[in-house]
RODO-2510 file (C-alpha; in nm, 4 decimals, decimal comma):
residues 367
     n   res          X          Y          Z
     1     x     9,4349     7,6430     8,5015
     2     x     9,1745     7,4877     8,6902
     3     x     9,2162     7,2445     8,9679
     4     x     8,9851     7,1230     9,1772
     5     x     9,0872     6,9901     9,5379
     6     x     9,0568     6,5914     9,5602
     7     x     8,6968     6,4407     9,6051
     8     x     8,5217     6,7648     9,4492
     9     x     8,1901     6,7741     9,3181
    10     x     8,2072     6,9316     8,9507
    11     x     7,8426     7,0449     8,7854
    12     x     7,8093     7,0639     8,4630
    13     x     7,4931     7,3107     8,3318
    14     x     7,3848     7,2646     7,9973
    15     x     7,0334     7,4287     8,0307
    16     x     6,8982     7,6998     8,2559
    17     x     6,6958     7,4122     8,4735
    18     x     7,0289     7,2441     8,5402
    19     x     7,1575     7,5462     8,6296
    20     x     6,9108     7,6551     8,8724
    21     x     6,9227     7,2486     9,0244
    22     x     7,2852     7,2854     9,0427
    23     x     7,3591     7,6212     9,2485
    24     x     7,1294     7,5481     9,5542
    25     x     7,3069     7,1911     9,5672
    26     x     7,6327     7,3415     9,5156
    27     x     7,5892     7,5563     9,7750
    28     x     7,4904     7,2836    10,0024
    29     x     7,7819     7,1273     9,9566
    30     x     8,0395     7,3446    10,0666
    31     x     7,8372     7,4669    10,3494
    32     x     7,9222     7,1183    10,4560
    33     x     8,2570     7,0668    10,4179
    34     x     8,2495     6,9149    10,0758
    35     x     8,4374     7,1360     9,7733
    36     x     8,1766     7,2066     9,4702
    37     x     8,1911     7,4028     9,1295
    38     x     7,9962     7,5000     8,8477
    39     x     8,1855     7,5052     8,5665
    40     x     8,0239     7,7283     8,2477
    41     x     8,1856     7,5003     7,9443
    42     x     8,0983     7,7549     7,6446
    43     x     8,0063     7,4683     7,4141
    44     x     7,7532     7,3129     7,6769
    45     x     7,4935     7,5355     7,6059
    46     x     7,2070     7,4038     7,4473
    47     x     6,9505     7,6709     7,4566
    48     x     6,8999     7,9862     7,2363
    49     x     6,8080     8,1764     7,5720
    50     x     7,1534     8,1783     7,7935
    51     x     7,0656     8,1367     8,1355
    52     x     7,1141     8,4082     8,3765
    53     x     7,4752     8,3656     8,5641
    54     x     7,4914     8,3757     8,9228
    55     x     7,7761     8,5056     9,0421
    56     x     7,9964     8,3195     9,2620
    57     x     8,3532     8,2659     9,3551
    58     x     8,2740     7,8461     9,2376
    59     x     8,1587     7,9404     8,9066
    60     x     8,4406     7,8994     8,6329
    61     x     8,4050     7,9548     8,2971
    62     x     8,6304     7,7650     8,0042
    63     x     8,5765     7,5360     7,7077
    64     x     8,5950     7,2138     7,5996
    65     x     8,9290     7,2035     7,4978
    66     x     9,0573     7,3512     7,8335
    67     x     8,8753     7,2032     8,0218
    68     x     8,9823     6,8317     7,8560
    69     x     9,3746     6,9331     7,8937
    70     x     9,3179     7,0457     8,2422
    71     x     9,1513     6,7165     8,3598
    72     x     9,4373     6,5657     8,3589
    73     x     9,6043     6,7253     8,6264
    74     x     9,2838     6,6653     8,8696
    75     x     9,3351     6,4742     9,1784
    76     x     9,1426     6,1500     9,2292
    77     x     8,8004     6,0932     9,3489
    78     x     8,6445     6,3975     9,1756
    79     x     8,2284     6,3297     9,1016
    80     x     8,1226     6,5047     8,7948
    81     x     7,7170     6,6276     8,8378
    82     x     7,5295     6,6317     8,4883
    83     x     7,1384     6,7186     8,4413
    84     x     7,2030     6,5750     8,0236
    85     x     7,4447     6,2689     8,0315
    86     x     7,3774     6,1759     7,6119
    87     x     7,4080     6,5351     7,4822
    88     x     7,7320     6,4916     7,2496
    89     x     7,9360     6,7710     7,3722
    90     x     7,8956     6,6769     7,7108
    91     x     7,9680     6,2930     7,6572
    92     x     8,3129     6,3900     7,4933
    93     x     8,3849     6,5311     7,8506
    94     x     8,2067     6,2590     8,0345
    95     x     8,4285     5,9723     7,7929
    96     x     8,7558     6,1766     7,9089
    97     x     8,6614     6,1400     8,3056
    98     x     8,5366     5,8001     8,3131
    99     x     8,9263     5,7263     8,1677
   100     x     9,0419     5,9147     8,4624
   101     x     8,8410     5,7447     8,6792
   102     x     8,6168     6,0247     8,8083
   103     x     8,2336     5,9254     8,8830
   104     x     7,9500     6,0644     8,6686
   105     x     7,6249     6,1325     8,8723
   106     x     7,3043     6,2089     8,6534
   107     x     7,0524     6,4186     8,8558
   108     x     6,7014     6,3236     8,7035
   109     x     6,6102     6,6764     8,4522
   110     x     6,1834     6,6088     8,3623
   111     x     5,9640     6,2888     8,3673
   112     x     6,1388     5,9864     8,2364
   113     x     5,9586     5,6607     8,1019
   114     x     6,2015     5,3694     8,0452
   115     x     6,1564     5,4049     7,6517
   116     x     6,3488     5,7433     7,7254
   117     x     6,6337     5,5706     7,9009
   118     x     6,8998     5,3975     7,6957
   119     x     7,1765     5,1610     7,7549
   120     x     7,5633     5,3188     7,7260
   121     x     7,5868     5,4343     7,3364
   122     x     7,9688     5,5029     7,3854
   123     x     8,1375     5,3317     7,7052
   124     x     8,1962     5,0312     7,5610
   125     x     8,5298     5,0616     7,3126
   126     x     8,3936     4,9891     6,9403
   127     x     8,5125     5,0472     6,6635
   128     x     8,1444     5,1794     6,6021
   129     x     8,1693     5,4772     6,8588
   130     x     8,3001     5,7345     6,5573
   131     x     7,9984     5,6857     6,3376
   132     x     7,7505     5,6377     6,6617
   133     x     7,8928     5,9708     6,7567
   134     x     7,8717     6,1210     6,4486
   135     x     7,5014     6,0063     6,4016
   136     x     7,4281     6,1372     6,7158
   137     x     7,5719     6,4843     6,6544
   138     x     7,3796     6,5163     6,3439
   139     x     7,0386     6,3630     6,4954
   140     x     7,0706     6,6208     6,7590
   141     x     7,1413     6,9206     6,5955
   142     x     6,8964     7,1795     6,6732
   143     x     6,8067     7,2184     6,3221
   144     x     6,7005     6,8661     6,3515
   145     x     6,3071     6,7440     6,3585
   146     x     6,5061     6,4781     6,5867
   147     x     6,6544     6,6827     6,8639
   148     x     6,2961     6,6393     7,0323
   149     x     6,3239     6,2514     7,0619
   150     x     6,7380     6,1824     7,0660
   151     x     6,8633     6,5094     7,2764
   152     x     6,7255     6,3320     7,6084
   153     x     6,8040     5,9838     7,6409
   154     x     6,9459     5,8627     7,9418
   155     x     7,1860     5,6668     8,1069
   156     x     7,4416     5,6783     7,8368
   157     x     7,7650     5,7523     8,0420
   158     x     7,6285     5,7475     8,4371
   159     x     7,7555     5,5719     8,7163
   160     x     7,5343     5,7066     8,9608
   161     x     7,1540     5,8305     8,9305
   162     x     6,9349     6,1177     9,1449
   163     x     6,5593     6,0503     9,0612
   164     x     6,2380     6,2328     9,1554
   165     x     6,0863     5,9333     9,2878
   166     x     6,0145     5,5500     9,3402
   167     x     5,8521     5,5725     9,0409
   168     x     6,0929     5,7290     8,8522
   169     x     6,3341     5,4590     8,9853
   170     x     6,1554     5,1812     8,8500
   171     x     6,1495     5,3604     8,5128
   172     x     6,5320     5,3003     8,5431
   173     x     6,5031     4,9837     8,6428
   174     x     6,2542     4,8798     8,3654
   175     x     6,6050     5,0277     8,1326
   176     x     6,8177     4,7426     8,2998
   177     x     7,0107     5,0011     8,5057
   178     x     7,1346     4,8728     8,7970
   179     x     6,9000     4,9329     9,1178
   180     x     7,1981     4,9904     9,3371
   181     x     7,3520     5,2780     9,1403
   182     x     6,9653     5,4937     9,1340
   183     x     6,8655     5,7100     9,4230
   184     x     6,5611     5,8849     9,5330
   185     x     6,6005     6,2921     9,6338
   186     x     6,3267     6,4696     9,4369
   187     x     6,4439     6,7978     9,2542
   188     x     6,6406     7,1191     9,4094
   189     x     6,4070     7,2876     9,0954
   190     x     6,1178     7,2359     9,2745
   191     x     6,2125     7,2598     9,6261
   192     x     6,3397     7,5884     9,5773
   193     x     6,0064     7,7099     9,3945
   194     x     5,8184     7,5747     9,6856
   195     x     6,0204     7,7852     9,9027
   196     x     6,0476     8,0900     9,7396
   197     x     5,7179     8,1198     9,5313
   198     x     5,5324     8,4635     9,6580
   199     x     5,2047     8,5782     9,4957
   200     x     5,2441     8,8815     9,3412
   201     x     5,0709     9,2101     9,4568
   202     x     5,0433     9,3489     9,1395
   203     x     4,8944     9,1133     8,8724
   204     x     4,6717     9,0746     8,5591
   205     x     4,4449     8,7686     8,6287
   206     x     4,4686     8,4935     8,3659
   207     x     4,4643     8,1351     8,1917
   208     x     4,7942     8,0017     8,0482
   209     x     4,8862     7,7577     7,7659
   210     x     5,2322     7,6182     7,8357
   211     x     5,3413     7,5632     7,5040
   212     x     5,5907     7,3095     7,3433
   213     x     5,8167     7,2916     7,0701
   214     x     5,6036     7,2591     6,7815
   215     x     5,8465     7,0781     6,5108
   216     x     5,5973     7,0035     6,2604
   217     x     5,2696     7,0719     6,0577
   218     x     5,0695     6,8358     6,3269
   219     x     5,1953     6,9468     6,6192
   220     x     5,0669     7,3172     6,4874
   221     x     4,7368     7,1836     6,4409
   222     x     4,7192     7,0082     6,7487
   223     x     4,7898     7,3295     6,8955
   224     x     4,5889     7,5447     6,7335
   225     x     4,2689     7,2481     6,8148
   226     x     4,3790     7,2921     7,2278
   227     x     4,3663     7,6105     7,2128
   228     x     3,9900     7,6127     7,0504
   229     x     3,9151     7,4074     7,3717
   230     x     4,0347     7,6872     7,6202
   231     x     3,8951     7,9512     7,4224
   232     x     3,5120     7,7642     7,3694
   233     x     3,5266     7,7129     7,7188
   234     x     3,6696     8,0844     7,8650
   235     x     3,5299     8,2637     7,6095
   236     x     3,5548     8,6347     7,7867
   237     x     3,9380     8,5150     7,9855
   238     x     4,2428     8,6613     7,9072
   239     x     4,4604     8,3671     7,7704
   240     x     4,8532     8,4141     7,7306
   241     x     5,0488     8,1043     7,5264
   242     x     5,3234     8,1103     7,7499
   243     x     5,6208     7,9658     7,5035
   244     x     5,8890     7,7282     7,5221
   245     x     6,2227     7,9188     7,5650
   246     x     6,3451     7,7397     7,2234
   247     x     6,0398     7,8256     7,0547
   248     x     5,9754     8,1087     6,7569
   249     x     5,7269     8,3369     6,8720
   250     x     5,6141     8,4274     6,5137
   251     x     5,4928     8,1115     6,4684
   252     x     5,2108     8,2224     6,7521
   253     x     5,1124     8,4641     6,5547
   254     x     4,8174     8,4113     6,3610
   255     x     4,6395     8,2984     6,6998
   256     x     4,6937     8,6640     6,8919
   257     x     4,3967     8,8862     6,9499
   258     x     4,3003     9,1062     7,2399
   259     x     4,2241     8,8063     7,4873
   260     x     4,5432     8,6170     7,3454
   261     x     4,8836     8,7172     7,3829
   262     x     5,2173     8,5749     7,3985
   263     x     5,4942     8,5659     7,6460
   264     x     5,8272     8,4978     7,5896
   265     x     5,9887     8,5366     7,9525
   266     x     6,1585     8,3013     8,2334
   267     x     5,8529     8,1224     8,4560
   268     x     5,9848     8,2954     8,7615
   269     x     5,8956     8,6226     8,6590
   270     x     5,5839     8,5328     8,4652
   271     x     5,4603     8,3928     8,7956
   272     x     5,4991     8,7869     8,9485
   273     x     5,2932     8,9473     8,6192
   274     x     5,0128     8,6586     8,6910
   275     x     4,7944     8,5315     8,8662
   276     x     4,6706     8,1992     8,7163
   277     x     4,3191     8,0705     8,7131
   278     x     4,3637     7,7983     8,5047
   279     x     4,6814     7,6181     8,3087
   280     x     4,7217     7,3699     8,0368
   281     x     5,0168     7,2116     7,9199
   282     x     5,1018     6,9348     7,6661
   283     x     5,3400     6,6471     7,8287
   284     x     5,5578     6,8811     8,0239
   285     x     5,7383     6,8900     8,3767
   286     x     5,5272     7,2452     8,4093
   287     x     5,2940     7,0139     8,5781
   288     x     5,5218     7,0084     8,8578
   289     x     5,5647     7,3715     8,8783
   290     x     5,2576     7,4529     8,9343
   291     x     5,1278     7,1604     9,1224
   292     x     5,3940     7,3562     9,3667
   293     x     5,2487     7,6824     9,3843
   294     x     4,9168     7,5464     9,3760
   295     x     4,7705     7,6016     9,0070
   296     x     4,5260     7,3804     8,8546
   297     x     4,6917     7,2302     8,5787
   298     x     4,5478     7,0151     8,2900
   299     x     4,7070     6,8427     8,0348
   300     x     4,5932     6,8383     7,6383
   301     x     4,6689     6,5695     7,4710
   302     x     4,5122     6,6372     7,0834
   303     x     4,5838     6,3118     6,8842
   304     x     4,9533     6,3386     6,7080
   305     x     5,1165     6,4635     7,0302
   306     x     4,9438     6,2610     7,2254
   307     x     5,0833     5,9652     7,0092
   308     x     5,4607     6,0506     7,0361
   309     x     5,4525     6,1465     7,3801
   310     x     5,5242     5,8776     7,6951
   311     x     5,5025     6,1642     7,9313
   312     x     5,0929     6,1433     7,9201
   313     x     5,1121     5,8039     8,1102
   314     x     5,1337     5,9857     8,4098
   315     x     4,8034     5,9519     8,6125
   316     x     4,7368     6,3396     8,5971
   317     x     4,4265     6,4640     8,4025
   318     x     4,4359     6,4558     8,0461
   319     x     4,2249     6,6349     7,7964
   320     x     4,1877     6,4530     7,4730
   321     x     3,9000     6,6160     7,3232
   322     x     3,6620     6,9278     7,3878
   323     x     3,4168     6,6951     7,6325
   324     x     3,7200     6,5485     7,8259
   325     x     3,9013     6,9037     7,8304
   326     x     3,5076     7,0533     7,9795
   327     x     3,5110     6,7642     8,2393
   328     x     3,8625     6,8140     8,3477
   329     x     3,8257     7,1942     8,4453
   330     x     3,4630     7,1390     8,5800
   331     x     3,6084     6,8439     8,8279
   332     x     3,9313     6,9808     8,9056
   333     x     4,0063     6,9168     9,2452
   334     x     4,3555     7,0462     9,2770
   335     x     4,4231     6,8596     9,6291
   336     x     4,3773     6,5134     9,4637
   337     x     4,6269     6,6163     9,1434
   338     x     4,8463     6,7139     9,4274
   339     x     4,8819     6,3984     9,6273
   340     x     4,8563     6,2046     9,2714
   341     x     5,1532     6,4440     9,1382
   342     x     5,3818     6,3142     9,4637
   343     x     5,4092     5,9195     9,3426
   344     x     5,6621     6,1115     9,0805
   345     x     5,7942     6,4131     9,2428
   346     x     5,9209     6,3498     9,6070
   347     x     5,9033     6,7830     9,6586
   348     x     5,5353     6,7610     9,6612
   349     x     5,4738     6,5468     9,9639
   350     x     5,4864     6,7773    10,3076
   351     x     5,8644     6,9052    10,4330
   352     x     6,0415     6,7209    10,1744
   353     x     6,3724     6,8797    10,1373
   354     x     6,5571     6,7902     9,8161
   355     x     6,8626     6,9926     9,8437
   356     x     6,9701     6,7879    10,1983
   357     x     6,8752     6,4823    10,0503
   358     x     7,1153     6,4834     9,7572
   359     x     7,3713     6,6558     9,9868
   360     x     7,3415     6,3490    10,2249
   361     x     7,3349     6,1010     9,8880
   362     x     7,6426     6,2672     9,7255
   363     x     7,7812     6,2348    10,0763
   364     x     7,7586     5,8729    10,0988
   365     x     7,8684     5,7355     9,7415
   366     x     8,2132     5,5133     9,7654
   367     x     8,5025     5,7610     9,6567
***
């Protein structure tokens, strides 16, 4: 059985990001003094592509149901590290540790706007809770149209909150959550892309499309409308529609030719088969990534995503129709997306180090 020692720090991964957050934090940690572990909980995780486990002797693997009988037996003090605090299976945990008294800190996972952060669904006792839960479950289910909009609201079970920046703060803020409970540390993600991104010496030059979950017959033709933009404007450039790790890549298709393929791999090595000229995106945190690396990055926003999407109020360049999309890549000026891109990730100002900062956060909470 599993036992942590008495003022741990326990990480939860549900998705490869949080996983790749987690482990350079982790490590951080008990470099300095303080006991950390990712725990692999079988039922945690969310995406159809696994992530890649690093092996380590803090890494334990269990379920849900061992893992809930074995928190019993946990000394006190123990801080519980989540990237997803409102994902069902991991609020049935979260519910169990909050009894025990353990603290839950949420490290910030994407741009949030305050209409994406919610007010506790399940901490209060109600005799609600089963059919809020139950709701939940079924709203999130990745068969579910919903899973989009429910999957990733925050600050349902949280006592303590990492953000990218003072902007992301006051989102939280604008959600009623209390100021003194939200810190600012950036994202290990990005700090350790900074650090480690090398070009590659062997590459095929190209533009990318960052795609998105496309859940509906709109969100296909907005799609297939961007990517008439790219391809009126780099008529002779290889473009690849990079897709979203969830995504089916037979829905891409009808849209393949010889200058447009698909890709279906992790960023990290798609970054050492590329070299990008240009990138679009719809409302995605791949604006961060390669702000980072230094890739000019616009983002389309074709009328029904654009709609359902708060991550477009960002003050990065949009693209809303083929004049906008022409003036965006014709004015680029990467340096001034950079220091704009900073007001909401903390990595992207000059020898910001994420991975200290939560270390010397975590390090400071009340036990």
């Amino acid at each position: 059985m599993f036992i942590p020692q008495s003022s741990s720090c326990i990480f939860l991964p549900s998705i490869e990001n949080h996983h790749n957050c987690f482990l350079p934090v982790m490590q951080r940690l008990n470099e300095g003094g303080i006991s950390a572990y990712i725990l692999i909980v079988n039922e945690l995780i969310t995406h159809n592509r696994t992530f890649e486990e690093k092996t380590s002797q803090y890494s334990k693997k269990c379920t849900i149901t061992f893992l809930l009988s074995s928190m019993n037996q946990w000394p006190p003090n123990i801080k519980i590290i989540v990237g997803n605090d409102s994902d069902p299976a991991t609020c049935v945990i979260l519910r169990k540790a909050q009894k025990l008294g353990f603290k839950i800190i949420l490290m910030q996972d994407g741009w949030l706007d305050h209409r994406n952060i919610k007010q506790p669904l399940y901490k209060k006792k109600s005799l609600f809770n089963p059919l809020k839960l139950r709701l939940h479950k079924f709203l999130t289910n990745p068969k579910m149209p919903t899973r989009k909009y429910i999957h990733n609201l925050i600050g349902q079970n949280s006592d303590y909150f990492l953000v990218y920046s003072s902007k992301a703060k006051k989102e939280f803020e604008k959600a009623r959550i209390n100021h003194n409970t939200i810190f600012v540390t950036g994202s290990p993600r990005y700090q350790i892309l900074k650090r480690n991104f090398v070009p590659p010496q062997k590459y095929e030059k190209c533009n990318v499309l960052f795609s998105t979950v496309l859940a509906n017959k709109n969100d296909l033709a907005d799609f297939e409308l961007s990517l008439s933009w790219i391809t009126r404007t780099f008529p002779d450039d290889l473009l690849i529609i990079k897709i979203h790790p969830m995504e089916n890549p037979t829905i891409y298709t009808p849209f393949l030719s010889d200058k447009i393929r698909i890709e279906n791999i992790k960023i990290s090595e798609f970054l050492q088969k590329y070299k990008i000229s240009y990138s679009f995106c719809f409302a995605s945190t791949v604006i961060y990534d390669m702000l980072m690396i230094g890739v000019p990055i616009v983002q389309l926003a074709p009328p029904a995503m654009l709609k359902r999407s708060c991550n477009f109020n960002l003050d990065l360049k949009i693209a809303r129709n083929i004049q906008e999309f022409s003036e965006s890549v014709s004015s680029y000026c990467l340096n001034k997306e950079q220091e704009v891109g900073s007001q909401y990730l903390e990595d992207l100002k000059k020898d910001h180090n994420s991975i200290d900062k939560i270390y010397q956060t975590i390090k400071k909470l009340p036990e």
